[in-house]
C-alpha positions as CSV (number, residue, x, y, z in Angstrom):
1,X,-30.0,-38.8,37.2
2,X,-31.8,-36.6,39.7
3,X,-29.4,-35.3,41.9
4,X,-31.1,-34.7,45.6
5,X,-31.4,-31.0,46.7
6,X,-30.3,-29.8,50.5
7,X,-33.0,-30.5,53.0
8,X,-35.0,-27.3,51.8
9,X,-38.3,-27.6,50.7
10,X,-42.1,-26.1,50.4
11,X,-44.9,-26.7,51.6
12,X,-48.6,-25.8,50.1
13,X,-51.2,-24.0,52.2
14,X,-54.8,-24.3,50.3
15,X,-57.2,-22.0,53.1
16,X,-60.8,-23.1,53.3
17,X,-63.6,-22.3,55.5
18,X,-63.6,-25.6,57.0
19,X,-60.1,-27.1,56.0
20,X,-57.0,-26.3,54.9
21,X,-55.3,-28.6,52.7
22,X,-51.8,-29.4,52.8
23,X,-49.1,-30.4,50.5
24,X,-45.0,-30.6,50.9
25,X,-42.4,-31.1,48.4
26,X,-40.5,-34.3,47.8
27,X,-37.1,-34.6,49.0
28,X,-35.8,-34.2,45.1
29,X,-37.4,-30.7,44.6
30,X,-40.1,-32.6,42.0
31,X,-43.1,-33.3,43.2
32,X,-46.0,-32.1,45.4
33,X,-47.6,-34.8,47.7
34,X,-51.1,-34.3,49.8
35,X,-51.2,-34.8,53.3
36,X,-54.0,-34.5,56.1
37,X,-55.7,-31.4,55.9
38,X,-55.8,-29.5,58.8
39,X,-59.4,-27.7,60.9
40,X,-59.7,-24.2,59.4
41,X,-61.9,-23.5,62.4
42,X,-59.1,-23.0,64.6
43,X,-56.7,-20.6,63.0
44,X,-54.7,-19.9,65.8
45,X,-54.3,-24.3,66.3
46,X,-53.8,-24.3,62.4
47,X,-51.1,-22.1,62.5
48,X,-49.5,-24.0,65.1
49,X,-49.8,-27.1,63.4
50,X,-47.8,-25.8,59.8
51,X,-45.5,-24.5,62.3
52,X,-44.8,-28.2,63.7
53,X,-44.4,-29.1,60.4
54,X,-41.7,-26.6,59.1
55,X,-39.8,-27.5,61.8
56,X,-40.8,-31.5,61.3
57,X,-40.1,-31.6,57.1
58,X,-37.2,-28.5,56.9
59,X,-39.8,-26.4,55.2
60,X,-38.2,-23.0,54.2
61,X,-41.3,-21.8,52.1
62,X,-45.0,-21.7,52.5
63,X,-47.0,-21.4,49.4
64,X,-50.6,-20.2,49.9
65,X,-53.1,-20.4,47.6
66,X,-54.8,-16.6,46.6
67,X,-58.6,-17.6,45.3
68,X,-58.7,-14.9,43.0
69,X,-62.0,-14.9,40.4
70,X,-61.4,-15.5,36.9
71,X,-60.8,-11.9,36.2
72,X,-57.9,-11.1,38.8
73,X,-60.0,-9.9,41.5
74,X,-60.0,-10.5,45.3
75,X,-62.9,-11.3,47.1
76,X,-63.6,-12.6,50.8
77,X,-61.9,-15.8,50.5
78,X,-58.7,-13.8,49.2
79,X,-58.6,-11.6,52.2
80,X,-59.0,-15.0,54.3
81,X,-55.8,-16.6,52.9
82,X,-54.1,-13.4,53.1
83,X,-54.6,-13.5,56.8
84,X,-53.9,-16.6,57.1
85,X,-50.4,-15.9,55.2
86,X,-49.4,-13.1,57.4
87,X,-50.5,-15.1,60.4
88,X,-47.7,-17.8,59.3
89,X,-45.4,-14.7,58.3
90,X,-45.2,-13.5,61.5
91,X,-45.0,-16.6,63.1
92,X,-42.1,-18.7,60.9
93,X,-38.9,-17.4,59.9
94,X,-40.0,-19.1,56.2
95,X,-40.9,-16.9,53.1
96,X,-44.5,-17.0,52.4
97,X,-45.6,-16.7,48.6
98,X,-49.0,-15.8,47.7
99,X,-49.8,-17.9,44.6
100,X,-52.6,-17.3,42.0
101,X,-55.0,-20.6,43.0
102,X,-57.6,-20.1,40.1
103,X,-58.9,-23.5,39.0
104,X,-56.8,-25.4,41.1
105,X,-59.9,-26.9,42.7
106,X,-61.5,-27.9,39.7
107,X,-58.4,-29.2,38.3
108,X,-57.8,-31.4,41.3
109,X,-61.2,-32.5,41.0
110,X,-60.6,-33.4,37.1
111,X,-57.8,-35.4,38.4
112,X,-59.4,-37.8,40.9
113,X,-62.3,-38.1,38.6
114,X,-60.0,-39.2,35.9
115,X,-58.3,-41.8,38.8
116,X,-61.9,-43.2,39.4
117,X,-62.9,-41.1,42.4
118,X,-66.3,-40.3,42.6
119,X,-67.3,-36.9,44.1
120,X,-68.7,-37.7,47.1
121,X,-65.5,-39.7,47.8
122,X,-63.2,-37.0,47.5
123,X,-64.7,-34.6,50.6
124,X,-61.5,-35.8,52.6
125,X,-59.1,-36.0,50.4
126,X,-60.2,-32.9,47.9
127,X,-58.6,-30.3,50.2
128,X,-55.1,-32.0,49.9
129,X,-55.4,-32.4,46.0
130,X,-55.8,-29.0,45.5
131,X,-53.1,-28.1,48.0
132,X,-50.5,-30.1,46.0
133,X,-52.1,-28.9,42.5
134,X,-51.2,-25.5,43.3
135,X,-47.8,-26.5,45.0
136,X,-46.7,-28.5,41.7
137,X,-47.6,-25.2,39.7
138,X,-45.4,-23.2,41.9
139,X,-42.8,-25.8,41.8
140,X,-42.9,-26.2,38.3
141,X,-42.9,-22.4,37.9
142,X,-39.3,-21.9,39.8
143,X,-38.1,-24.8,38.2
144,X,-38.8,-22.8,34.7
145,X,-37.4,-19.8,36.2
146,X,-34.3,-21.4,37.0
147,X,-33.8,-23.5,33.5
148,X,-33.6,-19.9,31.8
């Protein structure tokens, strides 16, 4: 039996130039779920819309996705979603994690392919996907950390 955790959970930041995909942990500590992603045009308004949702869902951690290239390295896109976490940093009391995003993309796009999604039908839901690939990785991650 799965015993139910306190009302703390995470929630998954996946930064874009044109959305930001979102993603919150289940009540039970288990599983990552998609939402709506929100307009990366309008950081400021972005900001202010994870903030409505900490307070909304008890979130007590924000997980943003670092694009780092296969080798480790940072590029523009990492400097963007570093931003963007220290933007939510300063404005949440939560801890924000920086989490390595490589592939998360392509494996969300493997996934939807695999549930019969074609490509072009996956522009508004893609975003989200990714956002709770690299959430359940992080999840899954802690939940190793604290089985040792």
């Amino acid at each position: 039996m799965v015993k139910a955790r306190g009302k703390e959970r995470a929630l998954g930041v996946d930064v874009g130039d044109r959305r930001i995909g979102i993603a919150v942990e289940d009540e039970l500590g288990l599983m990552a779920h998609a939402r709506d992603p929100l307009d990366a045009r309008d950081r400021k308004r972005a900001v202010r819309e994870v903030l409505a949702m900490v307070e909304d869902d008890a979130i007590t951690d924000l997980v943003v996705g670092l694009p780092l290239d296969m080798r480790g390295h940072e590029g523009d896109a990492a400097k963007k979603a570093r931003a963007f976490a220290q933007a939510l940093a300063d404005a949440t009391p939560c801890t924000v994690h920086l989490f390595d995003e490589r592939l998360t993309t392509v494996e969300a796009h493997r996934r939807l392919r695999e549930a019969g999604k074609k490509q072009k039908d996956t522009r508004g839901i893609i975003d989200g996907v990714a956002a709770a690939t690299l959430l359940q990785a992080w999840l899954d991650g802690r939940r190793g950390a604290r089985e040792r």
